[in-house]
C-alpha positions as CSV (number, residue, x, y, z in Angstrom):
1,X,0.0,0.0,0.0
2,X,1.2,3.6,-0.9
3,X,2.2,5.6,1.8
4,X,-0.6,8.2,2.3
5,X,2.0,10.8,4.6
6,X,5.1,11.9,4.7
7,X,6.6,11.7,8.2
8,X,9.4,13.8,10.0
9,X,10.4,14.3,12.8
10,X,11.6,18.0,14.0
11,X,14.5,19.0,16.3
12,X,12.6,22.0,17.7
13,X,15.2,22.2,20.7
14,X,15.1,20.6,24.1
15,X,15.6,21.2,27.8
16,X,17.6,19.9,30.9
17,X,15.4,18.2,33.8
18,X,16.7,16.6,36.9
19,X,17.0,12.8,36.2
20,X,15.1,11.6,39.4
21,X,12.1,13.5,38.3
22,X,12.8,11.8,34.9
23,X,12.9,8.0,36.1
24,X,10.8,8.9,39.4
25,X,11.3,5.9,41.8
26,X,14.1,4.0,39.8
27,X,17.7,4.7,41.8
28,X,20.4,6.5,39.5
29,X,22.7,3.5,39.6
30,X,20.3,2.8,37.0
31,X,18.5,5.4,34.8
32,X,22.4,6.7,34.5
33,X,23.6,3.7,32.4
34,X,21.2,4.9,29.7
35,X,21.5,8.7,30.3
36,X,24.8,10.3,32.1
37,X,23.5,13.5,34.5
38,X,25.3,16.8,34.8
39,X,26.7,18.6,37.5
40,X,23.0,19.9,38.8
41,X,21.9,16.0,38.2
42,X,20.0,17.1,35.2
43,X,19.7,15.0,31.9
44,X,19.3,16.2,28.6
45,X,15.6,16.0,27.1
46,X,15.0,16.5,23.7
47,X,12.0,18.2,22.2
48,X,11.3,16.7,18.7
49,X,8.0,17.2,16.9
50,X,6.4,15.1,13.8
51,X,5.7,16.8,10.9
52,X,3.0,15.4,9.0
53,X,2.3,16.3,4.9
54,X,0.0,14.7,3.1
55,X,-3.1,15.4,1.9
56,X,-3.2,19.0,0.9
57,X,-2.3,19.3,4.8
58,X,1.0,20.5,6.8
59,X,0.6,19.1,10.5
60,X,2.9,19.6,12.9
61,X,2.3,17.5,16.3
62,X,3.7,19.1,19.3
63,X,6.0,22.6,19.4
64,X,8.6,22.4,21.7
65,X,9.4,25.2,24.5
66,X,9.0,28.3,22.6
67,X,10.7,31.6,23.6
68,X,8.4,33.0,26.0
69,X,10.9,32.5,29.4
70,X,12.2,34.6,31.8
71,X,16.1,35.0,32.5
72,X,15.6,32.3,35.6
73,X,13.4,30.1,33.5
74,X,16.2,29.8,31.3
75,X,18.7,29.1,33.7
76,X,16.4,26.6,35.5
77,X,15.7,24.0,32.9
78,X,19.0,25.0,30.2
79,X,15.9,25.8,27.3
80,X,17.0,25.6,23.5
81,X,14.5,26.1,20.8
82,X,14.9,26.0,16.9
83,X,11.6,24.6,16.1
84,X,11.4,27.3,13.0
85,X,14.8,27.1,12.3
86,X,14.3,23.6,11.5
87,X,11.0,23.6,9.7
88,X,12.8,26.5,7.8
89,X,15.5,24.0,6.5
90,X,12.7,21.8,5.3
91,X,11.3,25.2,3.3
92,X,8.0,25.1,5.8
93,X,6.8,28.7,7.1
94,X,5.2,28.9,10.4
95,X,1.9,30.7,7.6
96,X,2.9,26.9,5.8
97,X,1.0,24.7,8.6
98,X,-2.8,24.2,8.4
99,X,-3.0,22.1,11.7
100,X,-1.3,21.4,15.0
101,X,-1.9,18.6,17.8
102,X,-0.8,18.7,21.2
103,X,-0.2,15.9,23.2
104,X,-0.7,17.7,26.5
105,X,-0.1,21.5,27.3
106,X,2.8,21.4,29.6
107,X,5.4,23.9,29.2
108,X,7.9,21.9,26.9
109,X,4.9,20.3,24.3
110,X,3.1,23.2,24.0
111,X,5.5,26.5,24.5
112,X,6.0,26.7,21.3
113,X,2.7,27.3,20.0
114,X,2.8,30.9,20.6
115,X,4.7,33.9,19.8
116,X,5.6,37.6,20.7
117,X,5.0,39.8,18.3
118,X,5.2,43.1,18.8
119,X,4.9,43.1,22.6
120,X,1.7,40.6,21.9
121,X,1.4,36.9,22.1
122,X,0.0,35.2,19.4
123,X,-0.2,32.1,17.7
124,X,2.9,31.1,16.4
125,X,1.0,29.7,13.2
126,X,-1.2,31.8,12.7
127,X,-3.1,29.7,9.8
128,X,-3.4,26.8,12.0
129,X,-6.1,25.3,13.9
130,X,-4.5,23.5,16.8
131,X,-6.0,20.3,18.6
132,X,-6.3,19.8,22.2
133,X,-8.5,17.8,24.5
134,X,-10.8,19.4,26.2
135,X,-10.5,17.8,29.5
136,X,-7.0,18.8,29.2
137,X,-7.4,22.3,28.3
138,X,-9.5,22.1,31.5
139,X,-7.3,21.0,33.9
140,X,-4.4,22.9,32.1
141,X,-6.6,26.5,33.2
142,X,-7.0,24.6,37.1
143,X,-3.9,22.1,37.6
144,X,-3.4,20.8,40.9
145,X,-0.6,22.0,43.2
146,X,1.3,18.8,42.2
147,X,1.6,20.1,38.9
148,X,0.8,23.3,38.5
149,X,4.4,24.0,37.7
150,X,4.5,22.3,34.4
151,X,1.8,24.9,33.1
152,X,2.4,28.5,31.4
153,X,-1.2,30.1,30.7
154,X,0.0,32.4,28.4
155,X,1.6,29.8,26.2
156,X,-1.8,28.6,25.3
157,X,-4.7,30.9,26.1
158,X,-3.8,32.9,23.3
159,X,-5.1,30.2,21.3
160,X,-8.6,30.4,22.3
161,X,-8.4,34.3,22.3
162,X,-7.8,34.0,18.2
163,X,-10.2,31.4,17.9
164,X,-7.7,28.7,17.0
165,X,-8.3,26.2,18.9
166,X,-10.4,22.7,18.2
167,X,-11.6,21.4,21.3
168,X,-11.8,17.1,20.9
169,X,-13.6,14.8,23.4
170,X,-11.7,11.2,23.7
171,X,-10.4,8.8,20.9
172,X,-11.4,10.2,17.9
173,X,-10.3,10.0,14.4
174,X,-9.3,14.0,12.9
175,X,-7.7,13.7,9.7
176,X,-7.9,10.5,7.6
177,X,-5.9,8.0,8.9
178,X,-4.8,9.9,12.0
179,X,-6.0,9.9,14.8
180,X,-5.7,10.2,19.1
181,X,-5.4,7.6,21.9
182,X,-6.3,9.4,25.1
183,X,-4.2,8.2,28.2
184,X,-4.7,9.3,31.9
185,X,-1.7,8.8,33.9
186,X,0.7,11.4,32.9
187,X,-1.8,14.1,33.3
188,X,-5.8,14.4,32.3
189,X,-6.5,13.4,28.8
190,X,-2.8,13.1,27.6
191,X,-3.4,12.5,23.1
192,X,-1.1,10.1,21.7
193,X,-1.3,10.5,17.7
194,X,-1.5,7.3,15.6
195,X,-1.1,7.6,11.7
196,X,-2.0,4.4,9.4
197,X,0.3,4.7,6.5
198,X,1.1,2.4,3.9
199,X,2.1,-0.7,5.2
200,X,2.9,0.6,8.9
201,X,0.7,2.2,11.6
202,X,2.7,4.5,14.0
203,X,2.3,5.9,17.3
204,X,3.8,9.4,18.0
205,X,3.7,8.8,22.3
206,X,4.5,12.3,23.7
207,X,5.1,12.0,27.7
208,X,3.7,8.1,27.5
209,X,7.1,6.8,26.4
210,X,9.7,9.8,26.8
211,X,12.6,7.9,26.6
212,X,13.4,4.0,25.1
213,X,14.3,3.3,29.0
214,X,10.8,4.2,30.0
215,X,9.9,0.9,27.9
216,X,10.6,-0.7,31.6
217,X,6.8,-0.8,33.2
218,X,8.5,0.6,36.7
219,X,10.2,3.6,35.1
220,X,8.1,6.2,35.3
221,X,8.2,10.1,35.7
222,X,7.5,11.7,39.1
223,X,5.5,14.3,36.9
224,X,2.9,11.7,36.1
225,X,0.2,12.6,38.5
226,X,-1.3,8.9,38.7
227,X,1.6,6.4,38.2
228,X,-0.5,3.2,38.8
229,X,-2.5,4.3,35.8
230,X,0.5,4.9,33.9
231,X,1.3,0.9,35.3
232,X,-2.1,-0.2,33.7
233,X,-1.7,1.9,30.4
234,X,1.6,1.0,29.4
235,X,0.9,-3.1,29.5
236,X,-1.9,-2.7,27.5
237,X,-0.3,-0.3,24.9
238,X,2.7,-2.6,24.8
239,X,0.7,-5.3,24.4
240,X,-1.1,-3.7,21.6
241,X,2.1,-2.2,19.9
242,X,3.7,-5.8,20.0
243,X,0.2,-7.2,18.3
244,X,0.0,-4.2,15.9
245,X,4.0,-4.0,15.4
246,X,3.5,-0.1,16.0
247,X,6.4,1.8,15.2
248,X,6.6,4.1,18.0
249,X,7.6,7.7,17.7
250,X,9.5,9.1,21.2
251,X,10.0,12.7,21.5
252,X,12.0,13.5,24.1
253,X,15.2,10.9,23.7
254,X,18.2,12.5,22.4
255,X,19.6,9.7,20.4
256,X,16.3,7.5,19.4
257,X,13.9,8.4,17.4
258,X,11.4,5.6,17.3
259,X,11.5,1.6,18.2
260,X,9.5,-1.6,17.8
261,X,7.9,-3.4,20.9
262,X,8.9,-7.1,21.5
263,X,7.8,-9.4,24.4
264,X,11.0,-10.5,26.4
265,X,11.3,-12.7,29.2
266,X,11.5,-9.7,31.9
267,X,8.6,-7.7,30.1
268,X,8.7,-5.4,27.3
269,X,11.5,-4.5,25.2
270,X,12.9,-2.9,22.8
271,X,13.0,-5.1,19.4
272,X,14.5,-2.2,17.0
273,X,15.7,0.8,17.2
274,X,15.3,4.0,14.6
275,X,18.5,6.2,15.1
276,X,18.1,7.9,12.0
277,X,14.4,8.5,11.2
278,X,14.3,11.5,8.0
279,X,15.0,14.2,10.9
280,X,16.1,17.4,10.2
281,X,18.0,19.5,13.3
């Protein structure tokens, strides 16, 4: 079967979070054989967004940090962003992009997806309708204390203000052969996006599967505000990527792009590895 989309993933920056926040309960003897800390324990997360064309359509999923940070901010989390720099290369205008999903509206998905222009924040693309779920919009404008942290209101409520913003309500399908998988654990109503196309379906995971190493069933972030649910999701997505031989898309590991899902003796693991997915930095 013809492929139906073009698929790319984006090297819109990334930021530097403290590991133990990364890999929550798991002890640093052993998230550090997979990613070495700095000298404020912080790891290196990547922020790389999928870039969709097909269609008559330019969608971009997920927009990195964006620039809207204060001098501390900055020096906090170590921000880099080059989200248009990158589309740029590809010869894609922020005007270029006729539709954007987030995942989830925490600071480093969606901080990109407005601008300053003139003293005023705006849309960064400003043809674009951008998709969101409402429960998580919701929760986004009301977090709990536990979280509030990892939200920026004015790095999305612009996006209502211009009327750009598509409000969807569970798994749905949105474009033709795309659609969202709705998890709970990370935060409320966390989209995965899943693409059918050609002879492969993937799965573009956002904070499900952050890293390869959170392919282990007890690694899981301390930002996830209900880890047993992120427990229960992940065996039955695994079990469903292993079935479905998803390809699975991860945006925040700095050296792996995607990977394959195999059943091992111990659990879940990693069957192939993408290094060089079409990627432009």
């Amino acid at each position: 079967m013809k492929q139906q989309y073009e698929l790319v993933m984006v090297n819109a920056g990334g930021l530097w979070l403290d590991g133990g926040a990364v890999f929550g309960i798991v002890p640093k003897t052993l998230w550090s054989r997979f990613h070495q800390a700095d000298e404020r324990n912080r790891i290196f997360c990547a922020t790389y967004c999928l870039l969709i064309q097909g269609n008559g359509r330019i969608i971009l999923v997920d927009t990195g940090c964006g620039v809207t940070w204060t001098p501390k901010e900055r020096w906090i989390y170590s921000i880099e962003y080059c989200l248009l720099e990158s589309l740029e290369k590809m010869g894609i205008y922020a005007g270029d992009v006729t539709d954007v999903i987030l995942t989830h509206l925490h600071f480093d998905h969606a901080g990109g997806a407005v601008t300053n222009v003139d003293g005023v924040l705006r849309p960064t693309f400003p043809r674009a309708q951008y998709y969101i779920q409402r429960k998580q919009w919701e929760w986004a404008l009301n977090p709990s204390e536990k979280d509030r942290g990892s939200y920026r209101l004015h790095q999305f409520f612009p996006l209502y203000e211009h009327r750009q913003v598509t409000f969807l309500d569970g798994n749905c399908s949105i474009f033709e052969n795309i659609s969202v998988l709705v998890t709970y654990g990370h935060t409320p109503a966390h989209q995965m996006i899943k693409i059918a196309n050609g002879n492969a379906t993937f799965l573009y995971c956002g904070d499900f599967l952050p890293f390869a190493a959170h392919l282990r069933i007890p690694y899981i972030m301390a930002y996830d505000n209900n880890p047993l649910i992120t427990v229960h999701e992940k065996k039955e997505l695994f079990q469903h990527a292993v079935e479905e031989q998803l390809i699975l898309f991860l945006e925040h590991d700095p050296r792996v792009r995607a990977i394959t899902v195999q059943k091992g003796e111990e659990g879940y693991e990693v069957a192939n590895v993408f290094t060089q997915w079409p990627c432009y930095e």
